[in-house]
C-alpha positions, 0 to 999 in steps of 0.5 A: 181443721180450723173453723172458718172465722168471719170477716168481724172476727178476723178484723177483731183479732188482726188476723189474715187480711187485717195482719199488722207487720212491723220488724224487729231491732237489736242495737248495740250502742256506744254512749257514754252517759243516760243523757246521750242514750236519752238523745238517742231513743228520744231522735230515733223515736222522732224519726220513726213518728214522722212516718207514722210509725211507733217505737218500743222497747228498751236496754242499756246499751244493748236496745232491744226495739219493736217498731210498727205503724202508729195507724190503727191497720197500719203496718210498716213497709219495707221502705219504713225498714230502708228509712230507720236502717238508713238512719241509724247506720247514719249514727256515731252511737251505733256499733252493731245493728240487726234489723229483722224481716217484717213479721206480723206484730200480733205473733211476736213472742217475748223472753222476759 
């Protein structure tokens, strides 16, 4: 049985109340060359800070992208979610995209 943990601990570790939930994003992109991929990256990055919101990540033209809140407990909302998928649907560079579910940012694991 875990021990229980205090309310400094959990802040600390970003656990419980203090979660930070951000989504996922696969890509797929039709660019023709590194600048228009720039473009891309660099307007979508744009979007995503006007609502307080980090991008990262990387690829060629499949873009592997992790997008949660730029606020320090701040997490991304389903409506962030709406916002960026609205946007990139809106796109001509965009063949496939996969928008995952919010999942607490903290618990993510990564495949090199």
């Amino acid at each position: 049985m875990p021990s229980q943990r205090s309310k400094r601990l959990r802040k600390k570790l970003y656990l419980d109340e203090f979660a930070v939930f951000g989504f996922v994003i696969s890509l797929k992109l039709n660019t023709e060359s590194d600048e228009e991929l720039d473009v891309f990256i660099e307007s979508l990055a744009d979007f995503a800070e006007s609502r307080h919101l980090l991008v990262g990540g990387g690829g060629m033209s499949n873009i592997e992208l992790v997008i949660g809140s730029a606020l320090r407990y701040g997490s991304a909302t389903e409506q962030d979610r709406k916002s960026i998928k609205e946007w990139i649907e809106e796109r001509n560079e965009v063949e496939l995209l996969e928008l995952g579910p919010l999942v607490d940012l903290h618990q993510l694991e990564f495949v090199d």
